[in-house]
N, C-alpha and C positions, 0 to 999 in steps of 0.2 A: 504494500500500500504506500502510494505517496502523497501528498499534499504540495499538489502547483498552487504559485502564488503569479500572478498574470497583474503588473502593475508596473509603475515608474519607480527606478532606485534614484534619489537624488542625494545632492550635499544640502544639509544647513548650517549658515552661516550666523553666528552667534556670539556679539561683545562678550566679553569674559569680567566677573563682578559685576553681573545686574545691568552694566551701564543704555545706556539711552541708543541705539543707531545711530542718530543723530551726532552723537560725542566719541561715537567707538574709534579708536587707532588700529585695531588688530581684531581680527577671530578665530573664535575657536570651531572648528569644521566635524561635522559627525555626516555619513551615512544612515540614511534611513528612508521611509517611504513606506504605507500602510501594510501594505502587501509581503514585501519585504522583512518590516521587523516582525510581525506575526511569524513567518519563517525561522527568525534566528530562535526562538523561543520553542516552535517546535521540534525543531533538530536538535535545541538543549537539552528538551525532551527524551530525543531518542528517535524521531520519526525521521524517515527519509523525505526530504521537501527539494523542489526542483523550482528556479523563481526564470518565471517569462518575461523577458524583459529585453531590452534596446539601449545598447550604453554606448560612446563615443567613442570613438581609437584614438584617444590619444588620453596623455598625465593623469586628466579628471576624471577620467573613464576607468582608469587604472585603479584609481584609487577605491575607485566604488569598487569593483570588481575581488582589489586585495583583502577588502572587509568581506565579500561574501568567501572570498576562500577561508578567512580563518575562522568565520563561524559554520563553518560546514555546511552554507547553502548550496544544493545544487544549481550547476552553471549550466548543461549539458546542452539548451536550446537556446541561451543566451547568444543574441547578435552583436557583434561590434560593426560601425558603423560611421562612416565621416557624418560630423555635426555638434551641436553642442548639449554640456551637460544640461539638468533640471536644475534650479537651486532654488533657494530661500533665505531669507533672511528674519531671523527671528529675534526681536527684543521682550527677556523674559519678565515676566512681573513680577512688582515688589510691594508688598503691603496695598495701599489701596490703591497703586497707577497699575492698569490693565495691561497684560501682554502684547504685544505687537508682530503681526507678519504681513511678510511683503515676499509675492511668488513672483520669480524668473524661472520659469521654465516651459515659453511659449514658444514652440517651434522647436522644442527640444528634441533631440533623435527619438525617445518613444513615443512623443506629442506627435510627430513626421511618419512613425515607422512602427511604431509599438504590436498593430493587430500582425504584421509579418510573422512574429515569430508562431503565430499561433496553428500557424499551416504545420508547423513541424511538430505538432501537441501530441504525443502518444500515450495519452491518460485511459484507463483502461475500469474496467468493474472494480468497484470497493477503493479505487481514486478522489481526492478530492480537488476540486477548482475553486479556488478562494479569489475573490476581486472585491472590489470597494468602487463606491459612488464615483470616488476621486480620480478614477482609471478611468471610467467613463465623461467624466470632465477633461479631464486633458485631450484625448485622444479622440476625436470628432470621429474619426473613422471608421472605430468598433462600434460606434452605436448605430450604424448601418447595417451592421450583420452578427450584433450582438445574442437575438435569438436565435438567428441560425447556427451560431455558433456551440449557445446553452444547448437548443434542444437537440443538437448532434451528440454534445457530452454524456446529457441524461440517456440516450441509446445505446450506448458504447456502458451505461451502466456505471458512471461517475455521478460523484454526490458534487450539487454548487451551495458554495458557500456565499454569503453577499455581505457586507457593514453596508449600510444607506450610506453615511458617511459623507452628505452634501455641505458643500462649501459655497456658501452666494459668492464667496472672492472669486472663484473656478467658471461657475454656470450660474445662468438664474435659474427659479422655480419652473418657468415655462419653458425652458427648456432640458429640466431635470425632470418634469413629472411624465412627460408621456414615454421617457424613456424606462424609467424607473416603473411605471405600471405594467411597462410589458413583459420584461423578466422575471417579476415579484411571483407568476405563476410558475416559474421553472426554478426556481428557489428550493431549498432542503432543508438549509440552516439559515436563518437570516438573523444579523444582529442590528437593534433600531434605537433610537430617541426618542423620549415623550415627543418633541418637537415634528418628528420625523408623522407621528401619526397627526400632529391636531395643525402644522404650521407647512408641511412638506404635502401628505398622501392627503389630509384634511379631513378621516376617517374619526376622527374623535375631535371632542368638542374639549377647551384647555382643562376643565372642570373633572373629566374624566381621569381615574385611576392608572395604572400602568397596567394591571391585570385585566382592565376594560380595554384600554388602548391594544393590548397583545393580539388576546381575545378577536377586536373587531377586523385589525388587519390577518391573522391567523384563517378566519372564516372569510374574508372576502376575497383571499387569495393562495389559500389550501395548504400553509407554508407546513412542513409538518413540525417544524425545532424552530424557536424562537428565544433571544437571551437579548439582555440591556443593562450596563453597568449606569446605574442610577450615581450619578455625581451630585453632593449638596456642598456647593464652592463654599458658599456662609459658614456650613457647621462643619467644613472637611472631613465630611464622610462618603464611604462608597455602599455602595449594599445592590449586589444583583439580583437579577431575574431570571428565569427559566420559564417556558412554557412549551411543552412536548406533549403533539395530542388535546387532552382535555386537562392533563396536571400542571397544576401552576404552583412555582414555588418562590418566596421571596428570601432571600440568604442573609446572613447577620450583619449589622449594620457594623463597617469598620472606619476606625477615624484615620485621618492619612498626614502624613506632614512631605509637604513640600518641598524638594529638591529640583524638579525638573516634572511637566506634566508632557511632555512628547511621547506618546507612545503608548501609556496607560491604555488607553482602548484597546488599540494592539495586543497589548500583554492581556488584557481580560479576554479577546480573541479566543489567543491560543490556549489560555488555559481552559476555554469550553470546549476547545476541539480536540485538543488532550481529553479531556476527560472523557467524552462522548468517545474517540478512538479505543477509551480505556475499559469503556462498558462501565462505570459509576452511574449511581444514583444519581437523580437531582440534588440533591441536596448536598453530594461530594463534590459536584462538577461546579453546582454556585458557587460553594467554600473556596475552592482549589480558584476558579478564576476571577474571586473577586483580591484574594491575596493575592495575587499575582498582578494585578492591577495596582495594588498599593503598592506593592514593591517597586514596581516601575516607576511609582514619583519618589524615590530613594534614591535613582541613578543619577547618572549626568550622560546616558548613552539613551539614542533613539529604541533600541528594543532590550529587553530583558533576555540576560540572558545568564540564566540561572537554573540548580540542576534542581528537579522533583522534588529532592528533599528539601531543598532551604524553602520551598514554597509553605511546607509543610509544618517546617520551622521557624515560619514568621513570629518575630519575637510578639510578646504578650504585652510589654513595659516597656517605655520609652525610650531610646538607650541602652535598651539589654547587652548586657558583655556575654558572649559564651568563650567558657575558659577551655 
């Protein structure tokens, strides 16, 4: 079994101490991109992952590429290609001034070229296809053959994975909802936002619960597995979601302290797709990937990448030493 991840690998660019864009001299650069860090997470795991993607021949190209060797992402279909990297620029928040980004990655080679690789996809039964909203914002030209492409997978007997994962800086609403409506039926796993149902798909009214909001889109669109890491930025807590079938489970509320919030969704990803690959309970797989979410705002790297047990081992107390 493996888990293809079909999306943009890019650099972010990031002042170093909090400071302003505006005032930065230097950055600090990470690898990362939705698709992508979800991968490094499951091959920390143990799972064989293969990432689709369009990288540049040349320095910046390289670079992305020397992170995926060392986290043992599979490269196998990866293209190199003249053109230029994706980037970003991100200024991180500090007590009450708001985060800041700002995307370069228009006309990037998988922005140009990305659906190519996917002629070469050899995903097979008991496979998985993971992408995000965000792959569909960049890349104008997969949403032309996006279902054809799904419901080729679901014959060949692959599970699709989807994050909504809409960014108005990427695409607008009118141009994200008739795409996003039509795949949502070739869906298996889908991971969503309260947002996603009452502000994006507009299935629920804001007033609704999350176990209503599941529920409504679950039945208007047959998805069988549904998960959402509930974010309360005010109280810094997480507490996820499950819904498989008709069982809905909400998992225990954990408070989180902030290092870096890049990736968090990601890391709560993978550790639902771990789990589900693991055959766990709901209630293992909510535990397992809502820690794995917290851990992720501990780092200072776009993906988590840490082994089953320390997920396991999430300290209890704030600063725990283990000796």
């Amino acid at each position: 079994m493996t888990v293809y991840g079909f999306g943009e690998v890019l650099l972010r660019y990031t002042p170093p101490h909090y400071e302003q864009l505006k005032d930065a001299s230097a950055f600090e650069v990470n690898v990362g991109g939705a698709e992508f860090n979800a991968l490094v997470t499951l091959t920390q795991f143990g799972h064989s992952t293969e990432m689709l993607t369009v990288l540049p021949n040349h320095a910046m190209g390289q670079l992305a590429l020397q992170r995926m060797y060392q986290a043992r992402v599979g490269t196998q279909t990866l293209q190199l290609v003249n053109g230029r990297m994706g980037t970003y620029y991100m200024e991180e928040s500090f007590g009450y001034r708001s985060g800041k980004v700002i995307y370069d990655r228009n006309h990037s080679t998988f922005a140009e070229q990305g659906e190519s690789v996917l002629k070469h996809l050899n995903a097979d039964k008991g496979d998985y296809f993971l992408f995000t909203g965000i792959t569909l914002a960049v890349n104008p030209s997969i949403r032309q053959q996006i279902v054809e492409v799904l419901t080729q997978l679901r014959q060949r007997g692959v599970k699709i994975v989807f994050d909504i994962n809409f960014r108005s800086n990427l695409w607008t609403k009118e141009e994200a909802l008739p795409v996003i409506q039509s795949i949502l039926p070739l869906v298996d796993v889908l991971f969503f936002g309260k947002k996603d149902a009452t502000h994006l798909l507009e299935t629920n009214s804001v007033d609704d619960d999350m176990e209503t909001c599941a529920k409504t889109i679950q039945k208007q669109y047959n998805i069988a597995f549904m998960a959402s890491s509930n974010r309360d930025i005010e109280a810094s807590t997480l507490q996820g979601i499950v819904l498989s079938g008709q069982d809905y489970f909400e998992g225990q509320v954990y408070a989180y302290t902030v290092l870096n919030r890049i990736g968090a969704g990601d890391a709560f990803m993978a550790g639902t797709l771990h789990g589900l690959l693991k055959g766990w309970s709901l209630t293992q797989i909510v535990d397992f990937a809502t820690k794995c979410s917290v851990m992720q705002h501990t780092t200072n790297e776009d993906a988590l990448a840490v082994d089953e047990r320390d997920v396991f081992h999430l300290a209890t107390h704030f600063g725990e030493l283990n000796r």
